[in-house]
ROPAKOL-728766 format. One record per residue: residue in one letter; x, y, z of N, C-alpha, C, O in turn. Coordinates in steps of 0.02 Angstrom, whole numbers, plus 32768, in hexadecimal, padded with zeros to 4 digits. Each point is the difference from the previous one (the first is absolute). Layout:
// ROPAKOL-728766
AXYZXYZXYZXYZ...
//
This chain:
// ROPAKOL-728766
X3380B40094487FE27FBD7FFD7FB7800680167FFC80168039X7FBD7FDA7FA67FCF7FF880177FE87FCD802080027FC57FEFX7FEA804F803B7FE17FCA80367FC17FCD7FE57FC880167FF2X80437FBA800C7FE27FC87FD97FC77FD3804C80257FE6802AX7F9A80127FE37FDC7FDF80177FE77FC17FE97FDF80067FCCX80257FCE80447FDD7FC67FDE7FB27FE8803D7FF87FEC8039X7FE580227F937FBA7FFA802F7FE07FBE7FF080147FE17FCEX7FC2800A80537FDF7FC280097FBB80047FBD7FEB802E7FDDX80057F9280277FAB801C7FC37FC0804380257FDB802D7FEAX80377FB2805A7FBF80328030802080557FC97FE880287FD7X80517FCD804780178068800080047FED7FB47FEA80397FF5X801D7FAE7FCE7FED80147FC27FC4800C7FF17FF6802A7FD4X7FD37FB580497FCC7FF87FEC7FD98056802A7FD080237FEFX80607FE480497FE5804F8023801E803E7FC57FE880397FFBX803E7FB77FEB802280387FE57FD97FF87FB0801380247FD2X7FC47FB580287FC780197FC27FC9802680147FD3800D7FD8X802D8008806A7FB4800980087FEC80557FE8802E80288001X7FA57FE87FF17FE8803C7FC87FE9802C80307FE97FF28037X801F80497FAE7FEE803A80267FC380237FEC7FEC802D8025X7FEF7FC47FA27FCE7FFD7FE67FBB7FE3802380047FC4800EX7FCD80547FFF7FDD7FEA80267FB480017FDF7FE880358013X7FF57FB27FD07FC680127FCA7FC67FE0804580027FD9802FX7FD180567FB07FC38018802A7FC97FBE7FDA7FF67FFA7FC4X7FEC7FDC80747FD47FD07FE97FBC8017802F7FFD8016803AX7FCC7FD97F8F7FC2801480307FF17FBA8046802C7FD98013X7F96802B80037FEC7FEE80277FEF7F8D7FF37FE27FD97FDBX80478029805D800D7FB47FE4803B7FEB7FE0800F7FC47FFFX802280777FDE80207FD57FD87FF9801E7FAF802E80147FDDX7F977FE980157FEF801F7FD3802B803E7FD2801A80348013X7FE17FAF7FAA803780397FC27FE6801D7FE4801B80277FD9X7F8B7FD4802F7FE6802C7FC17FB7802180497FF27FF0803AX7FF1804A7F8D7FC6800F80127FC980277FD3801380237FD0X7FC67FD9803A7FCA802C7FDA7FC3803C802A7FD68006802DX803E800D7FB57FD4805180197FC6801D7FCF80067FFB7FC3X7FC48022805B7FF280227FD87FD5805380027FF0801A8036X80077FFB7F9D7FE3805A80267FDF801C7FCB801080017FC4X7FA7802080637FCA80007FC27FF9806B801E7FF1800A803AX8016801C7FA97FF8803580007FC1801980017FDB7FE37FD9X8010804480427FC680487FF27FC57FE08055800380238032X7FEB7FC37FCE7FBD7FE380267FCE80177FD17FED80397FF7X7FF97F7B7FDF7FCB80157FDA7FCD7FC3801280007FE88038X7FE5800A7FA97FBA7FBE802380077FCA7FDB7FD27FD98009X8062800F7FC380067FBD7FE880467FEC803F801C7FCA7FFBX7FF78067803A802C7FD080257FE07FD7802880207FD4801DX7F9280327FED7FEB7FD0802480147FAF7FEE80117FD08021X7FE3803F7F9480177FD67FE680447FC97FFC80097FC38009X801B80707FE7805A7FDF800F80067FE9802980207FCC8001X7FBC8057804C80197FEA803A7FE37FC7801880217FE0802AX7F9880047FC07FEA7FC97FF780377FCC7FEB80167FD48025X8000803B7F8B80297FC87FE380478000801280297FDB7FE6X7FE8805A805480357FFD8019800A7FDB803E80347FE58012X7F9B801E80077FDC7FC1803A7FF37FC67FEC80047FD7802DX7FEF80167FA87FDA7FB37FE3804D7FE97FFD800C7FD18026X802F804A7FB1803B7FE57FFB8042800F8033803D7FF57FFBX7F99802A8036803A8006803480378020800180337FF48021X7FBF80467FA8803680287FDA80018051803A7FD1800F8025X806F801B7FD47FFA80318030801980337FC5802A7FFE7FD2X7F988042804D7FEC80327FE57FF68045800D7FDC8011802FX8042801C7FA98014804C80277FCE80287FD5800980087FC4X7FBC8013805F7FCE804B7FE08014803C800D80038015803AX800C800D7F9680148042801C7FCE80317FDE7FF980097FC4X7FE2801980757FBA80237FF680178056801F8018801A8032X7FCF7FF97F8A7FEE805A801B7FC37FFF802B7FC97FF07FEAX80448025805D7FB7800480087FE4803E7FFB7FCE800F8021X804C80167FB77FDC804580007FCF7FED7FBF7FD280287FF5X80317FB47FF07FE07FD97FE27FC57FCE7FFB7FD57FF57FD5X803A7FF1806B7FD97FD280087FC38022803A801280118039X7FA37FF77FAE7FE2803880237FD17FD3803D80077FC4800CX7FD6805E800B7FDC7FDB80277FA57FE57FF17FE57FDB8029X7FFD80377FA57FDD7FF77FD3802D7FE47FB5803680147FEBX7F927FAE7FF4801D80067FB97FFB803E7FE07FC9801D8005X806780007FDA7FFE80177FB67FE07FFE7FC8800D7FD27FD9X7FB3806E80127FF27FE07FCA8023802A7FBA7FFF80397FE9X801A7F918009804B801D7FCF7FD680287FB1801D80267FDAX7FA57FC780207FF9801F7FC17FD5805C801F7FE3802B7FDEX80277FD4804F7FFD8054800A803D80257FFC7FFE803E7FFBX803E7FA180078046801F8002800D802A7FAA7FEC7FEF7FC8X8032803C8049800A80297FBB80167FC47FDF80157FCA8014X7FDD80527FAB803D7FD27FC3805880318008803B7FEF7FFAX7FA980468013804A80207FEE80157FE58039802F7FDE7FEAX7FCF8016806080227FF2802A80177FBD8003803B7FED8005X7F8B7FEC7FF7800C7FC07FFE7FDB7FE17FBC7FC37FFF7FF6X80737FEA7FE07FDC7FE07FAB80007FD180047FE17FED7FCEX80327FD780587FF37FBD7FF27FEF7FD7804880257FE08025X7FAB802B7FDE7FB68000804280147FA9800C7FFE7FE78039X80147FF07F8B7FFA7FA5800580167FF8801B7FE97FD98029X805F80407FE3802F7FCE801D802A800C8045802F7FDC800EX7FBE8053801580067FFC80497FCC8027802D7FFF803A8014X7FCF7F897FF67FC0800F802A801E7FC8805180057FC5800FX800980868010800C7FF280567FD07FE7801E7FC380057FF9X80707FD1803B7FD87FF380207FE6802B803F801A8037800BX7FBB7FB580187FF28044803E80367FE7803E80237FCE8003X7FD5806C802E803D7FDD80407FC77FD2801F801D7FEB8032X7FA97FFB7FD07FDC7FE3802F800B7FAC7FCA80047FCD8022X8000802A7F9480167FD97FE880527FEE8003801A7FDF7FD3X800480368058804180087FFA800B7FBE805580267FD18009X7FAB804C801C7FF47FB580407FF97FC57FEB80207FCF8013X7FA380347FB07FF97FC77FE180217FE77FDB7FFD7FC3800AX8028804A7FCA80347FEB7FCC804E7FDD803380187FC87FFAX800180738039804E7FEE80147FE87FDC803A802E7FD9800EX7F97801D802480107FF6805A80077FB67FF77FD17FDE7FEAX8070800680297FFA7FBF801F801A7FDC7FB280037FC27FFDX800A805F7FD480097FED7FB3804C7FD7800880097FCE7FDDX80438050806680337FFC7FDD802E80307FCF803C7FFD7FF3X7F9280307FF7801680327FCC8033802B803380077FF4803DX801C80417F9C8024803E80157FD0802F7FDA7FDD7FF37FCFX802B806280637FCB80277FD380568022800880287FED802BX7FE6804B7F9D802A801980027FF180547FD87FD680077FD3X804D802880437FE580407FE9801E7FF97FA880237FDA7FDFX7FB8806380178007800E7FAB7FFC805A7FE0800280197FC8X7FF97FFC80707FEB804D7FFE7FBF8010801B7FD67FD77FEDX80188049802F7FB98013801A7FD580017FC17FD07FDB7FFCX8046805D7FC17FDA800E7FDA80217FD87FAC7FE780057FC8X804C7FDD804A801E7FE77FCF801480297FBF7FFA7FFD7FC3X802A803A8083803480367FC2803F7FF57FF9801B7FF08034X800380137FA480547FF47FD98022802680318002803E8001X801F7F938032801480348035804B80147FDA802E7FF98029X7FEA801D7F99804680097FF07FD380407FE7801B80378005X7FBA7FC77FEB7FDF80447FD57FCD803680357FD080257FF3X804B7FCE803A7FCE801E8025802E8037804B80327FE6801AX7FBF80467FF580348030802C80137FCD80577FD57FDF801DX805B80257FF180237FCF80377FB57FFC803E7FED7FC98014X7FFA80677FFC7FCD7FF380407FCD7FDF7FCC7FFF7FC38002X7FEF804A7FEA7FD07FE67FD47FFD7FB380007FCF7FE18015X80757FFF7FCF801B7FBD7FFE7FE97FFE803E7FC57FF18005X805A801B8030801C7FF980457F9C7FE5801C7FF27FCA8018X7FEF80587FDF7FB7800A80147FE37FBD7FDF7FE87FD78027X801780187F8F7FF67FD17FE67FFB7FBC80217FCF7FDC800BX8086801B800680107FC6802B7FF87FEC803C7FFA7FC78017X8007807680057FD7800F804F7FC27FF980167FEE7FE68036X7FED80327F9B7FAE7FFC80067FF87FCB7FEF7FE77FDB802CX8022800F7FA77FF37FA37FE480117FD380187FE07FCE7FF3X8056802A803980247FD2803D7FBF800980317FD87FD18006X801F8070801F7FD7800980377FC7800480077FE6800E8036X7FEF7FE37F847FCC7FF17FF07FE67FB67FFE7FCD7FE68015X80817FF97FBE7FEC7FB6801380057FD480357FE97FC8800CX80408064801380107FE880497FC68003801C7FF07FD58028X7FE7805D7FC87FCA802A803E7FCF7FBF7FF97FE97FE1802FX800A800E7F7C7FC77FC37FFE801C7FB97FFD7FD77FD37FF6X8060801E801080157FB0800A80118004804F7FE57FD2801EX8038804F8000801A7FEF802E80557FE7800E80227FF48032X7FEA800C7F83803D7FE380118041801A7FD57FFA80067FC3X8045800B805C801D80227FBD801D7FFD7FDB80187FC97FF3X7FF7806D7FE5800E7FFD7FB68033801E800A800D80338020X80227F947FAB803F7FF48001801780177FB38037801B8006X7FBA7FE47FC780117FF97FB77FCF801F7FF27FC88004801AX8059801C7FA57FE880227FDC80077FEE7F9D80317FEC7FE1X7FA3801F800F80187FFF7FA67FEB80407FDB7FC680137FFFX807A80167FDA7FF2803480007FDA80097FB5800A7FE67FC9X7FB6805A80577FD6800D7FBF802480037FC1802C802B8000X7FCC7FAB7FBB800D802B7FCA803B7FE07FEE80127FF37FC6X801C7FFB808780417FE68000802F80378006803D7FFB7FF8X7F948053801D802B80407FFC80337FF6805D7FE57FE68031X806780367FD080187FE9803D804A80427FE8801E80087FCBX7FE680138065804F802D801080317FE180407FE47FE2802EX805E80267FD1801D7FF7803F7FD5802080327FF67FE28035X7FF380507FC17FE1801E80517FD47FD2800B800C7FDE8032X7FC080127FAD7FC87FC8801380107FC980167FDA7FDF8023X8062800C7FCD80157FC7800F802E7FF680657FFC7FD7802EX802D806F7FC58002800A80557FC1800C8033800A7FF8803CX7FB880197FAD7FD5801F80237FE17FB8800D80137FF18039X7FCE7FE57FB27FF97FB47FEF80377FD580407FEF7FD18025X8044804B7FD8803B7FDF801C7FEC801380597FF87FD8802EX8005806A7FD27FE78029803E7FC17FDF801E7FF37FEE8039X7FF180107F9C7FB07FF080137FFE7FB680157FCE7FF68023X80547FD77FD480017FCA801D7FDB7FC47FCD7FEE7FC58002X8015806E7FD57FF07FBF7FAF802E7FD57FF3803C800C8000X7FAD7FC57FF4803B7FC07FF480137FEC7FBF80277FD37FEFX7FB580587FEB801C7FD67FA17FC0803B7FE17FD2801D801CX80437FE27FA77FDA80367FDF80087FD77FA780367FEA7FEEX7F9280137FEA80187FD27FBC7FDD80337FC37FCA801A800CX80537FF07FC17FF2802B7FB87FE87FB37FD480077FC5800FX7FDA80607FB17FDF7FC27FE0803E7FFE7FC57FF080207FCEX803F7FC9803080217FF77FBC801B7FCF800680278002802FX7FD67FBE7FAD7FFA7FB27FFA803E7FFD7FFC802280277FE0X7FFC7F9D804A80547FF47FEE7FF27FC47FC7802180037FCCX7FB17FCC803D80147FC47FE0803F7FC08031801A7FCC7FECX7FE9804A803F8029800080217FF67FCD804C7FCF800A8024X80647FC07FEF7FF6800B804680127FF7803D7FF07FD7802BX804180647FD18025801980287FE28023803F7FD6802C7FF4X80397FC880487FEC8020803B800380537FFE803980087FEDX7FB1802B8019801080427FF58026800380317FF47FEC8039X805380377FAA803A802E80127FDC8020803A80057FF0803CX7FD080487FA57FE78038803C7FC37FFD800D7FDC801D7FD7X80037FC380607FC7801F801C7FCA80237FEA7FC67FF37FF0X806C805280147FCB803D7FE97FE97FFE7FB07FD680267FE7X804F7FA67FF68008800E7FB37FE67FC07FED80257FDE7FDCX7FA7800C80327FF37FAD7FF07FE6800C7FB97FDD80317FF1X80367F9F7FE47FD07FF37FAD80077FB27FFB802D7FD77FFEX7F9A802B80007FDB7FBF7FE9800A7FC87FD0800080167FC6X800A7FA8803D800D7FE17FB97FD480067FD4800F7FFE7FC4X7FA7800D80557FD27FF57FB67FC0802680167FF88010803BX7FD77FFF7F927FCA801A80067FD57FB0800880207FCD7FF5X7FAC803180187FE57FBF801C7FD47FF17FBD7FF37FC67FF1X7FF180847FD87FF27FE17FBA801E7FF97FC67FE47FE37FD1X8066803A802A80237FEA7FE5800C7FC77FD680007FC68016X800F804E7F9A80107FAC7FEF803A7FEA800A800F7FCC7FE2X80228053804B80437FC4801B7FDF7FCE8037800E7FC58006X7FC4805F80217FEC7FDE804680157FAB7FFA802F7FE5801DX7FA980007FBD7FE07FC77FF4805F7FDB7FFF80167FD78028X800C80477FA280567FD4800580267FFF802E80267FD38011X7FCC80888018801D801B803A7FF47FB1803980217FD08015X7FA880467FEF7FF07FB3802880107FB17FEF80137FD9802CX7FE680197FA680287FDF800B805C7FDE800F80197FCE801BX800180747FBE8036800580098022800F8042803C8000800DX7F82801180218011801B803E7FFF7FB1801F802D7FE48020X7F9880047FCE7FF97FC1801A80297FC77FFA80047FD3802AX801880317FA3804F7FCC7FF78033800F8004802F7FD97FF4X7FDB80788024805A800B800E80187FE080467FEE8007803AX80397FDE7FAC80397FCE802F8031803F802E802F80227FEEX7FA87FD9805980588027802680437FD4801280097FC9801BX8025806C7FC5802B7FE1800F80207FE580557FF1800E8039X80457FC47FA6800580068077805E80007FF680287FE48027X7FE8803C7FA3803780108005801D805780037FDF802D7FE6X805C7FDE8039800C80407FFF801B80327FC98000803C7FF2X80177F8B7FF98029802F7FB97FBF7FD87FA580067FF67FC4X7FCA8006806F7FBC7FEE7FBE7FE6803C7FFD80148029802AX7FB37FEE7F9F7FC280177FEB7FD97FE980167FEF7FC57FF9X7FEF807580387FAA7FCE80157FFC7FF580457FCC7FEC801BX806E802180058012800280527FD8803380177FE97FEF8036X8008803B7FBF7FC38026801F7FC57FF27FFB7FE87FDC7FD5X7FF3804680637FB77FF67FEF7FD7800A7FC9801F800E7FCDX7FA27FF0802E7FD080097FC47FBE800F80087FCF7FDF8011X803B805E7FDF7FAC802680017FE77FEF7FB7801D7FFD7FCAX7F937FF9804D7FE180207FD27FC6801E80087FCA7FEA8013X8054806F7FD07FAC802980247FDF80267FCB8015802C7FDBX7FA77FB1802B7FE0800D7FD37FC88042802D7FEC8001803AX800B80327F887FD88031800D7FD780047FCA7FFA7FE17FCCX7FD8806B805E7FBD7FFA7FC27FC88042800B800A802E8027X7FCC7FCD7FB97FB78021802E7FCD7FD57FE47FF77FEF7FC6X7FD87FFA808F7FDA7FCE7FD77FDA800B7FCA7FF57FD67FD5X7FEB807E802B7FC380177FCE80397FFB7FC7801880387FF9X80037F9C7FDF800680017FC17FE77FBA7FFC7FF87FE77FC8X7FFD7FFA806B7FE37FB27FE77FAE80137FD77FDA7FD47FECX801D806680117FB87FFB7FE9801880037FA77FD77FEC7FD5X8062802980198029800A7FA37FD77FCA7FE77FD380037FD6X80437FCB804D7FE57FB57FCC7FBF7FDB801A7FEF7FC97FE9X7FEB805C804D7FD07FD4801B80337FB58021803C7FFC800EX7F877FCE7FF3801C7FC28003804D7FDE800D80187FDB802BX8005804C7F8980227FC87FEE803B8024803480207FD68021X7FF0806C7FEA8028800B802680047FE3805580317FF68024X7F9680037FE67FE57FEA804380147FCE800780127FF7803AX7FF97FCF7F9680047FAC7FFB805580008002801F7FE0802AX8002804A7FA18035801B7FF880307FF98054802E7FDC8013X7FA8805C800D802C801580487FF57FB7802D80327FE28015X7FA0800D7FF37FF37FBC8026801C7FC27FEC80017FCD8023X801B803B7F9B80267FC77FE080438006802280187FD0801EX800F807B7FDD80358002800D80147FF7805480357FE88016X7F96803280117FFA7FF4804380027FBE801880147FEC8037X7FD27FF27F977FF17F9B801B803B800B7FE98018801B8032X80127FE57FA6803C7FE77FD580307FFC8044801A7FCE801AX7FE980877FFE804A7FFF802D7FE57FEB8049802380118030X7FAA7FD27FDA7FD98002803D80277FC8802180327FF37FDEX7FC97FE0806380217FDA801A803C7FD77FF6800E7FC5800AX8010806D7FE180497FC27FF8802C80188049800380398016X80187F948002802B7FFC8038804180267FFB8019801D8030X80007FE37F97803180357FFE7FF980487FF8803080277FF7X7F9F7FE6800B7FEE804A80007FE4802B80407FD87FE18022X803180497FEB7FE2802F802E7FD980217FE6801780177FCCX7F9D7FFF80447FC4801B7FE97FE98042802D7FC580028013X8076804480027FE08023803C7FEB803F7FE5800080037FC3X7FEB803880607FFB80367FE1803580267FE880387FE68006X7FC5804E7FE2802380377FF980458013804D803D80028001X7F9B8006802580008008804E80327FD0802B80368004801EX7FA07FD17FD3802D7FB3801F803980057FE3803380038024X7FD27FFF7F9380497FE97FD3801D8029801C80367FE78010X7FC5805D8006802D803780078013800480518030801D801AX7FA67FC27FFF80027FF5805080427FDB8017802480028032X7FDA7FD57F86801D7FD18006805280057FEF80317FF08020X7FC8802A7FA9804F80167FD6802580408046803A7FFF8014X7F9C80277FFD801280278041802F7FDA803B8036800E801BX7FA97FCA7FE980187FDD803C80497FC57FEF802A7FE78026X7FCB80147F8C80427FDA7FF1802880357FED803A7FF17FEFX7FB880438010804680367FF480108016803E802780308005X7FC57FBA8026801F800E804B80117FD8802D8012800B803AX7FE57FB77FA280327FBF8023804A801D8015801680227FD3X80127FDA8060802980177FF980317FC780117FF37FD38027X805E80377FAB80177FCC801880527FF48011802A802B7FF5X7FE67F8E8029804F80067FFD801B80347FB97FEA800C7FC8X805680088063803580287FB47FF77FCF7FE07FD6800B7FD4X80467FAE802C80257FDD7FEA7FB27FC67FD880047FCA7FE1X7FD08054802C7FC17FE97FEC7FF97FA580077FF67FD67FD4X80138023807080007FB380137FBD7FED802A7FE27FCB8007X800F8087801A7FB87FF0802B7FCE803D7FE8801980347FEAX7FA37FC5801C7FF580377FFC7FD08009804480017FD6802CX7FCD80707FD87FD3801D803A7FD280077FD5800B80217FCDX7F9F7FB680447FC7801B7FEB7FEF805780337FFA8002803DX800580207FAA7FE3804D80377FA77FF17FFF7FE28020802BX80037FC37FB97FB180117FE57FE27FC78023801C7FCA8007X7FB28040800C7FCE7FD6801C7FE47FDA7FD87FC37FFE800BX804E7FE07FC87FEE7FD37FCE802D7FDD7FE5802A801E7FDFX7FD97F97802680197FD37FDF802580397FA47FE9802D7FDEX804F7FAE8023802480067FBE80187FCA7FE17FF47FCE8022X803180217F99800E7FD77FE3802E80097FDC7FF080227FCEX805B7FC98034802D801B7FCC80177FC37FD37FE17FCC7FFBX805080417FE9802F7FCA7FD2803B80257FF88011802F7FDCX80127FA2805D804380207FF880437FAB7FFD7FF77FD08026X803C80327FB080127FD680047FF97FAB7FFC80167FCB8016X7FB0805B7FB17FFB7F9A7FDD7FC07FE280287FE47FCB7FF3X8007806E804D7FA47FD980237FDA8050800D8013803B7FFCX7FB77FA780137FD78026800D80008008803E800F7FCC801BX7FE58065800F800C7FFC804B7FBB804580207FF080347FE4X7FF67FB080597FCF8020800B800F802C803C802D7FF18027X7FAD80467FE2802E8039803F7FB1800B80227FCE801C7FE9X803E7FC480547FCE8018803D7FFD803580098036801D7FFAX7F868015801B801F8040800B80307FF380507FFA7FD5802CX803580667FCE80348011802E803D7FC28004803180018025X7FC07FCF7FAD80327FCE8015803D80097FCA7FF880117FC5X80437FE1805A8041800A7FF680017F9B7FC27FF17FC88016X802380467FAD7FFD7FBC7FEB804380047FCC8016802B7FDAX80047F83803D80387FFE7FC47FEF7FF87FBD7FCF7FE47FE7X807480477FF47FE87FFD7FB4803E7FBF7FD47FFA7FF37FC4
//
């Protein structure tokens, strides 16, 4: 004979509750936008201007073996070494104060010399990422956390050494279309190139997807959208590309449901919600992180103090 309980509405209404716990940004918030401009060249003065005017957050990831301490004058460089002189003229490290201090920006490494670290012998890599972290460290002052790898070249070993080193996310350039939070860290790809002709639908489509607030819906997760790039291709079209990027920047710029942080932040952030830790029975959880969190668990949104114990 099985034992039969008859429970009240309270204990029916406990025995729906979900074990599922989806990760909301800051506030509450279901969506976000990111974005990351490669090489350190001298139209980021630029971006980072129009990334400031709209209050948008922004990840540079600069070789500085690259970036010299005098300008460059690029038409003494071989042709055989270097053939197309237009389109990435660095900036110097003394323009590099002027462009990031006090901007908001993230500077993030990219290779010292911006070699294909999958094609290149393990110390070699190893030196790349090392020198270019401790270089930018040496002239910001502050450190570097992420990386985007040259070329988009990356092996498992690079990816533990990264892990060792106290890097927090590492991203290749191959467009999902997509926008889904990355699975892995070390393996981030991007929804869109920022000149792209999806950009323009991407966005909006980003801008009207509805999250869901059910558990067994589509759309219950969060929503990235990270757009990447290098600024020196804004020079392709002159103008019209220029008007182009600033269009799309006003477009996703202040809306309340969105989060606008760096590279850095987002990942600061997703870190600290994968280490919430909580009841088995997923009724309470533990912020561990010194920063406010935000989940959706069970039909609300619920916010986690750091260190505080909160029902779900």
């Amino acid at each position: 004979m099985y034992y039969r309980e008859e429970m009240t509405d309270a204990g029916k209404l406990e025995n729906m509750k979900h074990s599922h716990v989806f990760l909301r940004f800051p506030e509450g918030r279901a969506k976000a936008v990111t974005f990351s401009f490669d090489d350190g060249v001298v139209e980021d003065a630029w971006m980072v201007e129009m990334l400031k005017k709209y209050h948008l957050g922004g990840t540079f990831n600069i070789n500085a073996g690259l970036c010299t301490c005098d300008p460059t004058n690029y038409e003494k460089v071989s042709e055989d070494y270097f053939p197309d002189k237009s389109i990435q003229e660095r900036f110097t490290r003394k323009d590099m104060y002027r462009i990031f201090e006090g901007s908001g920006m993230e500077i993030a490494a990219h290779g010292y010399t911006h070699a294909q670290l999958d094609k290149i012998d393990t110390a070699a890599a190893l030196w790349e990422i090392c020198r270019d972290r401790a270089e930018l460290e040496r002239i910001t002052g502050v450190p570097v956390r992420g990386i985007a790898y040259p070329q988009g070249g990356v092996n498992s070993n690079i990816v533990t050494f990264l892990k060792q080193c106290g890097f927090l996310y590492a991203r290749h350039a191959q467009s999902t279309y997509a926008f889904d939070m990355p699975a892995d860290p070390y393996m981030i790809q991007p929804t869109c190139h920022f000149l792209e002709e999806q950009v323009s639908q991407l966005a909006r489509t980003f801008i009207e997807r509805k999250i869901s607030t059910g558990v067994f819906q589509k759309n219950t997760e969060p929503a990235l959208f990270y757009i990447w790039g290098h600024s020196y291709e804004l020079r392709r079209k002159g103008t019209e590309d220029y008007k182009k990027t600033e269009a799309l920047f006003q477009y996703l710029s202040g809306r309340e449901d969105i989060w606008y942080p760096t590279n850095l932040q987002l990942f600061e952030y997703k870190k600290a919600f994968d280490e919430i830790i909580y009841g088995i029975d997923r009724t309470f959880a533990q912020n561990m992180s010194c920063m406010p969190l935000w989940v959706y668990a069970n039909g609300k949104t619920v916010r986690l103090d750091p260190g505080a114990v909160v029902p779900l």
